[in-house]
KEDRENDREN-117798 format. One record per residue (C-alpha): x, y, z; residue in three letters. Coordinates in nm, 3 decimals. Example, Ala and Ser with C-alpha at 12.3 -4.5 7.8 and 13.67 -1.06 7.14 Angstrom:
xx; yy; zz; type
1.230; -0.450; 0.780; ala
1.367; -0.106; 0.714; ser
END
This chain:
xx; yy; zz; type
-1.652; 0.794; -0.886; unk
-1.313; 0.938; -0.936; unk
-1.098; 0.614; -0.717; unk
-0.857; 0.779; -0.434; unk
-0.599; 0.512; -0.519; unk
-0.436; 0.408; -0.809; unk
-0.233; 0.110; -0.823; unk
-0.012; -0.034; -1.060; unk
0.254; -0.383; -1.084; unk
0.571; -0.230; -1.154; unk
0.747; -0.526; -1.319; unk
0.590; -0.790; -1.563; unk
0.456; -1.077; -1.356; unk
0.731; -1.336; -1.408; unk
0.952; -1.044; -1.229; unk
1.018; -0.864; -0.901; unk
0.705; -0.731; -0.693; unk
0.665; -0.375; -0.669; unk
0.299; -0.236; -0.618; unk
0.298; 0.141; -0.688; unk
-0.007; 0.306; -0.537; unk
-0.031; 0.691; -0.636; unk
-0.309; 0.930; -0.511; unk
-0.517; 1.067; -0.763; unk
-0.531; 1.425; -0.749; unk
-0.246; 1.487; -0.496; unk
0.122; 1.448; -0.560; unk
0.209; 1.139; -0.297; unk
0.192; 0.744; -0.353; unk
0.278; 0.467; -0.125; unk
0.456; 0.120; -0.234; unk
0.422; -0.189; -0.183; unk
0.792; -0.377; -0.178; unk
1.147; -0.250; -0.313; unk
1.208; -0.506; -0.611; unk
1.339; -0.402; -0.882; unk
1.233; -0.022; -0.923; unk
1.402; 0.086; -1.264; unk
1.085; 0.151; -1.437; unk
0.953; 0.405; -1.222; unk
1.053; 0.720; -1.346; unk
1.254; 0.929; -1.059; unk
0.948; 1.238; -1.038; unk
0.728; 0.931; -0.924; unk
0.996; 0.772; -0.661; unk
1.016; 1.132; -0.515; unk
0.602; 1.130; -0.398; unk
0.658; 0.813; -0.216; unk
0.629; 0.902; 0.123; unk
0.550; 0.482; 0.252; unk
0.729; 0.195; 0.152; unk
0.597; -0.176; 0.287; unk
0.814; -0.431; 0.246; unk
0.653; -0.768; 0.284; unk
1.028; -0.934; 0.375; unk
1.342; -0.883; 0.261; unk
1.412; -1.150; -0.023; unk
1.626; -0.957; -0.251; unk
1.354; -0.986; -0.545; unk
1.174; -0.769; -0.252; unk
1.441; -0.540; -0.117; unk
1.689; -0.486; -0.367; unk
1.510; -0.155; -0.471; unk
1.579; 0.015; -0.118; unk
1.914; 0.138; -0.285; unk
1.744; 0.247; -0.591; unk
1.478; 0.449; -0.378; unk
1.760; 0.622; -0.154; unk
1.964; 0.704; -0.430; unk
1.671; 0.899; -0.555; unk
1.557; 1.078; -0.222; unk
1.930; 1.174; -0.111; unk
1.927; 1.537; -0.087; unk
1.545; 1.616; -0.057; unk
1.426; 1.766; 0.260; unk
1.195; 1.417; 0.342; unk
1.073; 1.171; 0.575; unk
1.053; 0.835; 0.427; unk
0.827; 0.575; 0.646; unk
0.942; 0.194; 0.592; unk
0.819; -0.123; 0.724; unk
0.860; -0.473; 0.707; unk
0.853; -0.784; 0.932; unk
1.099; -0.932; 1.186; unk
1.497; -0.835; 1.115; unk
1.385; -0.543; 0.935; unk
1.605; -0.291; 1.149; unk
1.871; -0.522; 1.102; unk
1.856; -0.537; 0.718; unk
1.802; -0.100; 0.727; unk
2.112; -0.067; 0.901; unk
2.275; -0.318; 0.697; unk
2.204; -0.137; 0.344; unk
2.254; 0.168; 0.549; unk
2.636; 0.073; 0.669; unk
2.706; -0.073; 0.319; unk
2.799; 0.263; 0.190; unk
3.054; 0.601; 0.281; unk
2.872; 0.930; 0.386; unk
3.141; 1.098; 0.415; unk
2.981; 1.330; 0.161; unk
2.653; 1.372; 0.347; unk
2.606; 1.629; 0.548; unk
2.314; 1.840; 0.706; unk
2.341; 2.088; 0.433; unk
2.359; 1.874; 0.132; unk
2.066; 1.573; 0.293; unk
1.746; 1.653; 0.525; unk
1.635; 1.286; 0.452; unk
1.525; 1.150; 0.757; unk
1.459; 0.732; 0.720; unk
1.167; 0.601; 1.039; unk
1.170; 0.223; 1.012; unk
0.927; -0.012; 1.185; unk
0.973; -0.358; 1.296; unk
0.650; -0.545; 1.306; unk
0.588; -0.846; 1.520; unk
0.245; -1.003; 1.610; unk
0.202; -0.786; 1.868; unk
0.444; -0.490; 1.889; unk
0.641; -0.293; 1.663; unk
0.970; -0.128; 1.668; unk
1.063; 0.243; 1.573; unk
1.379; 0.389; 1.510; unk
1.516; 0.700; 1.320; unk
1.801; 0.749; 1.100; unk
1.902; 1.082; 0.976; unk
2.059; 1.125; 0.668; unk
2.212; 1.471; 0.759; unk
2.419; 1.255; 0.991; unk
2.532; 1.002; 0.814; unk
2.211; 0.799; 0.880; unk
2.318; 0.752; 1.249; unk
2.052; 0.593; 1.415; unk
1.856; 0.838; 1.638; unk
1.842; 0.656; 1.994; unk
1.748; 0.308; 2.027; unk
1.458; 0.164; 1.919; unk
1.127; 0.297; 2.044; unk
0.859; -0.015; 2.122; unk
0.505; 0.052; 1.998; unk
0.244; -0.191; 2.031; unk
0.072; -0.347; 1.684; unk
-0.262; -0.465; 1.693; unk
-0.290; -0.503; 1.289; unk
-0.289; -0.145; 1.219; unk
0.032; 0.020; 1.089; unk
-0.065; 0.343; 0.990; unk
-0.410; 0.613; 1.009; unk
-0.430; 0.951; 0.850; unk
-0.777; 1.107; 0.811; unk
-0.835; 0.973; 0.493; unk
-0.664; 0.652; 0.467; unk
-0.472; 0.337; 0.707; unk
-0.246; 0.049; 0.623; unk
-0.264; -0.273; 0.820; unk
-0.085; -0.597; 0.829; unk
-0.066; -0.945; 0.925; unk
0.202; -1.160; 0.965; unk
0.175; -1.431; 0.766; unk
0.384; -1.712; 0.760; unk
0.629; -1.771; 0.454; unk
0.971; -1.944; 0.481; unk
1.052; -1.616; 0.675; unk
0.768; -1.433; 0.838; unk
0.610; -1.211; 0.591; unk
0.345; -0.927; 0.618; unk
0.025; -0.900; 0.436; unk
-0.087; -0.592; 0.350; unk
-0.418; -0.370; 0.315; unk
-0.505; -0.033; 0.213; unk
-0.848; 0.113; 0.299; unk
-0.997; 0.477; 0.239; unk
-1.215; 0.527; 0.491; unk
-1.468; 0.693; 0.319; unk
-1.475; 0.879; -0.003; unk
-1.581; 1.200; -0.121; unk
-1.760; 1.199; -0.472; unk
-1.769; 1.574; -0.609; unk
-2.091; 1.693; -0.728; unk
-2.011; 1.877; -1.074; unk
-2.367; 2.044; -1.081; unk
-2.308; 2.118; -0.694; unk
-2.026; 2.323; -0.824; unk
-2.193; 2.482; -1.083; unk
-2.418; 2.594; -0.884; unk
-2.228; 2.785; -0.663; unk
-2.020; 2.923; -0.925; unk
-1.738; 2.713; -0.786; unk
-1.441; 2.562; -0.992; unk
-1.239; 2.274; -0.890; unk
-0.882; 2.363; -0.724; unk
-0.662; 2.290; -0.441; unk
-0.932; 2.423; -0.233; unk
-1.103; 2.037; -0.286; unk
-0.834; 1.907; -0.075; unk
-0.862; 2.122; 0.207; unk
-1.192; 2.087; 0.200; unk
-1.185; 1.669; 0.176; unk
-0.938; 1.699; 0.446; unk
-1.206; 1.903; 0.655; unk
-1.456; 1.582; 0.605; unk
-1.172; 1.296; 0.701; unk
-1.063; 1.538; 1.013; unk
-1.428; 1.521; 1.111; unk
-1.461; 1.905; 1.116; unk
-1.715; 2.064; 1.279; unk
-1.999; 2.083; 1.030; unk
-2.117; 2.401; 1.140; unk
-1.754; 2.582; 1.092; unk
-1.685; 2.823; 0.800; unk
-1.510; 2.699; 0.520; unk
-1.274; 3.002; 0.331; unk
-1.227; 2.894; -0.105; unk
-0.951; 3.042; -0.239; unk
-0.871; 2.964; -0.630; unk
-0.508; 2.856; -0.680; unk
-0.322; 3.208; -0.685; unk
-0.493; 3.307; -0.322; unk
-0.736; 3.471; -0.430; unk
-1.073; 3.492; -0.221; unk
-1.364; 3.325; -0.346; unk
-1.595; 3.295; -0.053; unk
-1.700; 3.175; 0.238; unk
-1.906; 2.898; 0.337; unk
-2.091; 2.714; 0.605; unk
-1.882; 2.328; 0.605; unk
-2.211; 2.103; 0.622; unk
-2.381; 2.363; 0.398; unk
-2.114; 2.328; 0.128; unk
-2.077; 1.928; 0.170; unk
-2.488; 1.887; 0.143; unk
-2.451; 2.067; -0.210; unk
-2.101; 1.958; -0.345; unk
-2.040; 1.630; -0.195; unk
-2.188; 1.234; -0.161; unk
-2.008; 1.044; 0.068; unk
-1.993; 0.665; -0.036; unk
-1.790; 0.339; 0.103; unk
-1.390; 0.418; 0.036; unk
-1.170; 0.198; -0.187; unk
-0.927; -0.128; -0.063; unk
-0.622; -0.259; -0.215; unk
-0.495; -0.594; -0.061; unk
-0.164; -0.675; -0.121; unk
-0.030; -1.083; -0.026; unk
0.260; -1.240; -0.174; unk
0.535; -1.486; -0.079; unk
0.283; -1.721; 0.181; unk
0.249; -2.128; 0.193; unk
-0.121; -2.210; 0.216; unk
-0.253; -2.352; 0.540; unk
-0.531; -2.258; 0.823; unk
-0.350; -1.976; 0.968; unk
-0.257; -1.811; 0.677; unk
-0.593; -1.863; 0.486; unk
-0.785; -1.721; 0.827; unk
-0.551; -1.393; 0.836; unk
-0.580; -1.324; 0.453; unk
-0.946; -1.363; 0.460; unk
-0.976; -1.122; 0.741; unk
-0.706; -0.838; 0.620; unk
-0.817; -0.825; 0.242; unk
-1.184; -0.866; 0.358; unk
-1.433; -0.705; 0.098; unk
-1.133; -0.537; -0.084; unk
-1.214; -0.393; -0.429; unk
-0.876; -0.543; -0.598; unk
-0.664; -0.827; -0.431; unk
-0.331; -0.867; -0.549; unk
-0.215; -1.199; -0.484; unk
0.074; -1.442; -0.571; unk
-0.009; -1.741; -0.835; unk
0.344; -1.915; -0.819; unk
0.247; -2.233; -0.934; unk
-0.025; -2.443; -1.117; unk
-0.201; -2.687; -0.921; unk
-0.046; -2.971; -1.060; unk
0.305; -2.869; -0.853; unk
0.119; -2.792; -0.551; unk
0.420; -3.038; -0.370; unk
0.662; -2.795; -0.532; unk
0.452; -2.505; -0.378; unk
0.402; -2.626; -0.051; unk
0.835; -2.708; -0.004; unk
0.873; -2.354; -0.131; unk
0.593; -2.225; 0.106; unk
0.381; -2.043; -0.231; unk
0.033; -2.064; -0.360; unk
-0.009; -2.187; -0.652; unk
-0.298; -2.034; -0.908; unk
-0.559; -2.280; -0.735; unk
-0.518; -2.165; -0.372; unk
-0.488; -1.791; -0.459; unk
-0.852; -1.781; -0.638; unk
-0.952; -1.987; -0.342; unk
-0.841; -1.732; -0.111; unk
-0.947; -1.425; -0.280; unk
-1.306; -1.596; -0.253; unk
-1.265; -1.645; 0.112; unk
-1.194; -1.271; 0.113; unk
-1.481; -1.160; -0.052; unk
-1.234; -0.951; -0.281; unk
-1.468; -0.817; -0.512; unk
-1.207; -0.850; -0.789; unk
-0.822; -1.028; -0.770; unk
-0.476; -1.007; -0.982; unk
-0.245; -1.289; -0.959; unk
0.077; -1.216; -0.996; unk
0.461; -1.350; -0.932; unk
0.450; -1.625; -1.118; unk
0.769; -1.887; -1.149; unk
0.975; -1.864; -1.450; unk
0.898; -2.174; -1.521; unk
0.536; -2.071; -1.726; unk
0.686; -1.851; -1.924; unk
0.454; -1.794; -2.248; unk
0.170; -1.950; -1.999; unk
0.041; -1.724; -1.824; unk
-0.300; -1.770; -1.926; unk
-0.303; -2.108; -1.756; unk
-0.212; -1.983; -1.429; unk
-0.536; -1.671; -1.521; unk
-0.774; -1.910; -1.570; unk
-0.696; -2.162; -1.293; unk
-0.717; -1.896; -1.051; unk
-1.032; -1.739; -1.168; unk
-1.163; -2.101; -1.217; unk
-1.131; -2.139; -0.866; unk
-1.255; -1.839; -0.759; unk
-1.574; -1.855; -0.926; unk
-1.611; -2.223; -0.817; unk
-1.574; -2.133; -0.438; unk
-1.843; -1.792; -0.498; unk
-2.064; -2.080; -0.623; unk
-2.038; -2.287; -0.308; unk
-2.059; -1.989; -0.070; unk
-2.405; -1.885; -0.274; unk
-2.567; -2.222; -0.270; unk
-2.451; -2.272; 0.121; unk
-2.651; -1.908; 0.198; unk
-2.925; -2.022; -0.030; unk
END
């Protein structure tokens, strides 16, 4: 199975938090935080179409420039979100500069930033063809953990509690489409753009009984097809892919409960190892996990694999220590979930 998404840390793990999720086969990625983002090269900024910012610490935020910079003068939407004060911080970047330069011609960048709150969000536009004037005031939306749905993929959240509050994240496929190569073959068929149109045709929930035109890449007719028809021969569906996302939390009941339920069953957890064990006092006053907690958590989860990551400067040359704690404890938590089912 060819995975729909492809993620990647950004930075080393003693360094800002940046989770870069491209698409395979299409040009488009989503991110996960704006740390530092001078290692991605500028043709991979430019398919970023939403950035999730779990707060706005600077090692969190101080890429929004960096990103903006790179966008000004595309024809774009970009989609941001991050918890409470996030309009505020937006505008702020967003007045810390002179557009005087910018105008409709020259920028059709268009910036729609949400506000998320336990139970609503809030929505407003800024166009860069106006000098990223805000478009009206902000729009409320209500937020019941999901941020955003397209037919083949959604983001949710949870606010989790940090020193500020701070969102977790999760990205789930909701189904995937394996390609049959002998399906192909025999039809006479060769992979092209016509796969995603016809992928999108599953996720929209087309009618099954539609036609389905294949063009190859240049436009030229191929054939025509009945949808199911063509899915039954070219196509398996199977269980989709999920990438959790949690960093910057204290441990405690609440945020242990939320975790477990956003990154539920997700293929790869990404989660924050600040500490070892041994300073949990030091994590607790600075509201991290340490190594401990975080393999304890991804456990709880179900995560069917975890990366720690974030870790304090302070283990520099040690990061094996804070590897092995956390898988330590993760295995030692599967053990006692087995033997309680047993």
């Amino acid at each position: 199975m060819h995975p729909l998404f492809l993620p990647r840390l950004v930075n080393g793990l003693y360094e800002d938090p940046v989770l870069l999720v491209p698409f395979q086969f299409q040009r488009r990625a989503v991110i996960f935080d704006l740390g530092d983002l001078s290692r991605v090269p500028s043709r991979d900024l430019l398919t970023i179409s939403h950035a999730f910012v779990t707060h706005t610490h600077m090692d969190h935020f101080i890429g929004f420039d960096h990103l903006l910079r790179c966008l000004l003068g595309r024809r774009t939407d970009l989609h941001l979100y991050g918890p409470a004060g996030f309009l505020s911080c937006v505008e702020g970047k967003l007045a810390g500069y002179s557009w005087d330069l910018v105008d409709r011609r020259s920028c059709g960048l268009r910036l729609h930033a949400h506000e998320v709150h336990p139970d609503r969000m809030f929505r407003r536009s800024y166009i860069g063809g106006d000098r990223f004037a805000a478009e009206g005031d902000p729009a409320e939306l209500p937020f019941s953990g999901r941020l955003v749905r397209e037919p083949a993929f959604e983001v949710s959240a949870a606010v989790l509690q940090h020193s500020i509050p701070c969102l977790g994240l999760a990205l789930t496929e909701r189904f995937h489409v394996n390609i049959l190569k002998p399906g192909l073959e025999r039809l006479g068929l060769a992979p092209g753009r016509w796969l995603t149109r016809f992928k999108n045709a599953l996720y929209e929930g087309a009618d099954p009984l539609s036609t389905f035109d294949i063009a190859s890449d240049d436009g030229s007719p191929i054939g025509r097809f009945v949808l199911g028809d063509l899915q039954q021969q070219i196509a398996r569906i199977t269980t989709g892919q999920k990438i959790a996302y949690i960093t910057d939390v204290g441990d405690g009941p609440f945020n242990r409960e939320a975790i477990g339920s956003l990154a539920h069953a997700a293929d790869t957890l990404f989660i924050e190892a600040a500490f070892l064990h041994s300073e949990r006092e030091r994590a607790a006053a600075t509201r991290h996990l340490t190594a401990r907690q975080a393999g304890e958590i991804a456990a709880l989860a179900g995560a069917r694999r975890f990366t720690v990551f974030h870790f304090s400067p302070r283990y520099r040359g040690r990061e094996a220590a804070l590897t092995q704690e956390a898988q330590a404890a993760y295995e030692a938590a599967k053990g006692i979930e087995h033997r309680a089912q047993g």
